[in-house]
Each structure stands twice: as C-alpha cells, then as structure tokens.
N, C-alpha and C positions, 0 to 999 in steps of 0.2 A: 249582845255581849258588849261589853262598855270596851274601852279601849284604853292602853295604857299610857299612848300621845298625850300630853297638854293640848288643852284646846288652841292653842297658840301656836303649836306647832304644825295644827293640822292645816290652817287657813291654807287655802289655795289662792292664788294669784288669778283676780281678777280683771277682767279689764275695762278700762274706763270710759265709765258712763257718754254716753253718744254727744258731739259738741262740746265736751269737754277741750281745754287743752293738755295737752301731754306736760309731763313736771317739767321744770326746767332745768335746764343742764348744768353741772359746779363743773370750776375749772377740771375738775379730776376725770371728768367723764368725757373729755376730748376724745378721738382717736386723728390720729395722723397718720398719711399714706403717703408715702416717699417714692417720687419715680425720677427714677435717672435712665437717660437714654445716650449711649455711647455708639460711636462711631471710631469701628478701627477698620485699617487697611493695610493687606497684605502684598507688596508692590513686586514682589518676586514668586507669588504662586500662581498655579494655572492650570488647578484644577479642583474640583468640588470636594474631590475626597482628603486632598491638603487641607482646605479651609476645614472641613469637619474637623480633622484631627486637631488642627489649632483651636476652634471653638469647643471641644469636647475639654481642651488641655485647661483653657481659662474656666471654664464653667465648675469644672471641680474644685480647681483651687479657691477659686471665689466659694462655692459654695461649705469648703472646711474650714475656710476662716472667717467666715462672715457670716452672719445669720440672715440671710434674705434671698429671694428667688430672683433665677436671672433665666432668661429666655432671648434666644433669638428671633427679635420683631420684622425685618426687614431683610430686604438684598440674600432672599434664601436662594436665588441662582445667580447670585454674582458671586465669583470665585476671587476677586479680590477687593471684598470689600463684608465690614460685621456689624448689623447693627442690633444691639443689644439692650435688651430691657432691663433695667434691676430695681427690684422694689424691697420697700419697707414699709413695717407697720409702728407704731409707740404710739406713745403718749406727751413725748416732748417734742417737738419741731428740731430745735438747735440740737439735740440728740439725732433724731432722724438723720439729719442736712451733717451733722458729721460722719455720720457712718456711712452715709453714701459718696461724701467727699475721700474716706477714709478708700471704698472701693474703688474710686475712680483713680487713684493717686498708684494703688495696686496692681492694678489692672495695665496701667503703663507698666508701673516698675516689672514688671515679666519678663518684658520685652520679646514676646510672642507674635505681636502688632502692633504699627506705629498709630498711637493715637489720633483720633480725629476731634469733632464735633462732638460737645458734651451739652447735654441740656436739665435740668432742674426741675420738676413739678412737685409742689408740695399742694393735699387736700385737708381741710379737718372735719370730721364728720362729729 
C-alpha cells in the first residue's frame, strides 16, 4: 500500500558513516551550564531541624522566582553552616553569569543567612 508521506519526509536519521567526523558546531548550538556554589551561615541556630526549615524557606523562594535547580551539596550535618548548589542551563554565558549573579544577590537580600563564600563555574558543551 503506497503511503501518503513525501518521500522526504520519511527519511530516518541516520548515523554517520564510521571515521567520519561529527558536523561542526555554529555559534547557535552552544549549550552552557552555570554553577554557582553558596555558602551561608547561620550563627544563632543549633539545631538540624532550624537549619532545614531555613533551607526549605530559601529553596522555594529561589526556586518561584528563578528558573534553575538548587540543592544542598555539603555541610548536611552541620547545623550552622549551608552549602548550596545552583544551576543553570542557556545558551548565552553573560545571560547564564547574570542570572546566577541575579540569585546570589537574592539569596542575601532574604536575610534568612548571612552570606558566605560564593564561587562561579561556567561549562560550554
């Protein structure tokens, strides 16, 4: 029974011939991965289930106004002290590297913990 696809549209996606090189990349097909790594501390708590509740308080607000994942990376048994991962994905750097500056600047204004050590990693793939 013939089929009522163009032949053009049937082509399947093959893959390329062995020893070949893969096409080359245009600026448009970047991807960039934004990690910011935050240190806050909390100098008046003193116990586990405080810090949760502060960490539960930033991770949501962060996560309703900002589009990116944040996880706690470190220090998960020290009760006064948060260290927090937060990522992003684009396609621009200086987009990326503001949005995560845009978090980091948020994240103080809380005032939920006093800021620490912040650090910067950008990849392009």
């Amino acid at each position: 029974m013939p089929s009522s696809v163009p032949s053009a549209a049937r082509r399947e996606r093959r893959a390329p011939a062995r020893g070949s090189e893969p096409p080359a990349r245009s600026a448009r097909d970047v991807v960039v991965v934004g990690v910011l790594q935050v240190i806050l501390y909390l100098p008046e708590n003193h116990s586990l289930k405080g810090k949760r509740s502060v960490l539960r308080a930033i991770k949501a607000r962060v996560a309703n106004k900002f589009n990116v994942s944040v996880a706690e990376c470190d220090d998960h048994d020290n009760w006064q002290r948060i260290t927090l991962g937060i990522a992003q994905i684009g396609n621009d750097r200086d987009h990326v590297d503001r949005c995560l500056r845009e978090v980091s600047e948020f994240v103080a204004g809380l005032g939920l913990a006093e800021p620490g050590r912040e650090s910067y990693e950008f990849t392009n793939y």
